[in-house]
C-alpha angles and dihedrals in degrees: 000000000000086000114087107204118190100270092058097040100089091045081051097047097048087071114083102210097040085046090070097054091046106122137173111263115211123199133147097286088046095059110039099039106031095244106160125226137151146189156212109263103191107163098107093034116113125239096252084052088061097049107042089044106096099192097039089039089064103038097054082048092060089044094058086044096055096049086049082060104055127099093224109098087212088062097047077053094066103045081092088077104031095161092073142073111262088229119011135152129214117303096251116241096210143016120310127186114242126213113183120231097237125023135165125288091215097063111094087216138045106259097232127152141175116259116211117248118272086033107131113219121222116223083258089078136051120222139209143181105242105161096156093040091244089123101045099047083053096049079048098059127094088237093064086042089050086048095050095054092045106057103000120095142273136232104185097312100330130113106265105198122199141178102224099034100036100012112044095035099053109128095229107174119221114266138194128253094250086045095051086048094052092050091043087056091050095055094042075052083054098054087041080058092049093044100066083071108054089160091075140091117212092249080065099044092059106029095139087231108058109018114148123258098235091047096050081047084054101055089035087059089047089049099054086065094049098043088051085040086061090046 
C-alpha cells in the first residue's frame, strides 16, 4: 500500500502532502522495461503529515492492517511503523548504477543502468554509488557477463545476480588512473549509443536479436579495454 502504480498516481498527486513523498520505485520491471511506479516515501514525514493527509492516512492504515495479519511474528512487529518500508536503505543523494536481481540468459551484456537520484530501489534490484561511470562500463563488459554466468546463480534458466557471490568477488585487477579514464569514456560511449533510440527500454535495446550496430560497436569498443585491462 506504500507502492503508487499508474492507475493510482493522479488520485495521489492530487494530495498535497502525500505529493511531496512521492518518489520513483525501481524494480526489475522498472528497470528493464521502462514501467513506471512510484511510492510513498515517508521516513522524513512528520506525524501531522500522516494524519491530515487522506490518501496517505489510509494507506498506511491498510499497511498496518496487513502486517497484523501475517502469520510472521517480525511483520506483526512492524505494524508498529506502518508508514515505512519493512527493509529500506538510504534515499540515495545522487546516481547509482542499478543492476537487476534476475535477467535473461539470452542478452550478450549485462542490462544496467543509472538510476536518478531520489529514486527508491525495490529489493529486485542492486544498487551502487558510480559517480564517475567506472562501475557501470565494467558491469557492461562481456568479462563481467562471462563471469556472471560462471559462478552467479541461476532462476529456471535466467541470470541470478548477487553482491557477495558475482559482485564482491569480481577479480577485478588494479588499473591505472589513465586505464580506468579510458574505460569510463568507453561506457559513457555505450549509454550515447543507447541514447539515439529513446524509444527504447533497455530490454529492447538489448534484445540479442535485434541490438543496434552502433550500440554492439560501442560495447565492443568498451570490451576491448577490459579485456586489455585483464591482461
Amino acid at each position: 500500500f506504500l507502492v503508487v502504480r499508474p492507475a493510482d498516481y493522479e488520485e495521489v498527486a492530487r494530495d498535497p502532502i502525500a505529493l511531496k513523498y512521492l518518489r520513483p520505485y525501481v524494480g526489475t520491471d522498472e528497470l528493464l522495461y521502462g514501467i513506471q511506479r512510484w511510492c510513498l516515501w515517508l521516513v522524513d514525514a512528520k506525524p501531522s503529515e500522516l494524519a491530515d493527509s487522506p490518501v496517505i492516512a489510509g494507506r498506511i492504515a491498510q499497511v498496518r492492517d496487513a502486517r497484523l495479519q501475517s502469520k510472521a511474528p517480525s511483520t506483526r512487529a512492524k505494524a508498529a511503523t506502518p508508514h515505512l518500508f519493512g527493509q529500506r536503505a538510504a534515499l540515495p543523494t545522487a546516481s547509482v548504477l542499478g543492476i537487476p536481481e534476475v535477467s535473461s540468459e539470452n542478452r550478450l551484456f549485462m542490462p544496467v543502468a543509472h538510476l536518478p537520484a531520489g529514486t527508491v530501489v525495490s529489493n529486485k534490484v542492486y544498487s551502487a554509488p558510480d559517480d564517475d561511470g567506472f562501475l557501470f562500463a565494467i558491469a557492461s563488459s562481456s568479462m563481467f557477463m562471462a563471469w556472471q554466468k560462471t559462478v552467479g546463480g541461476r532462476l529456471e534458466s535466467r541470470l541470478s545476480f548477487s553482491n557477495t557471490i558475482v559482485w564482491n568477488n569480481f577479480p577485478m585487477p588494479m588499473v591505472t588512473d589513465s586505464v580506468k579514464q579510458a574505460i569510463c569514456d568507453a561506457g559513457s560511449r555505450v549509454l550515447e549509443a543507447r541514447s539515439l533510440y529513446p524509444d527504447r527500454s533497455i530490454a529492447q535495446l538489448y534484445d540479442t536479436d535485434s541490438m543496434e550496430l552502433k550500440l554492439l560497436q560501442a560495447h565492443a569498443e568498451l570490451d576491448s579495454l577490459v579485456d586489455q585491462a585483464f591482461g
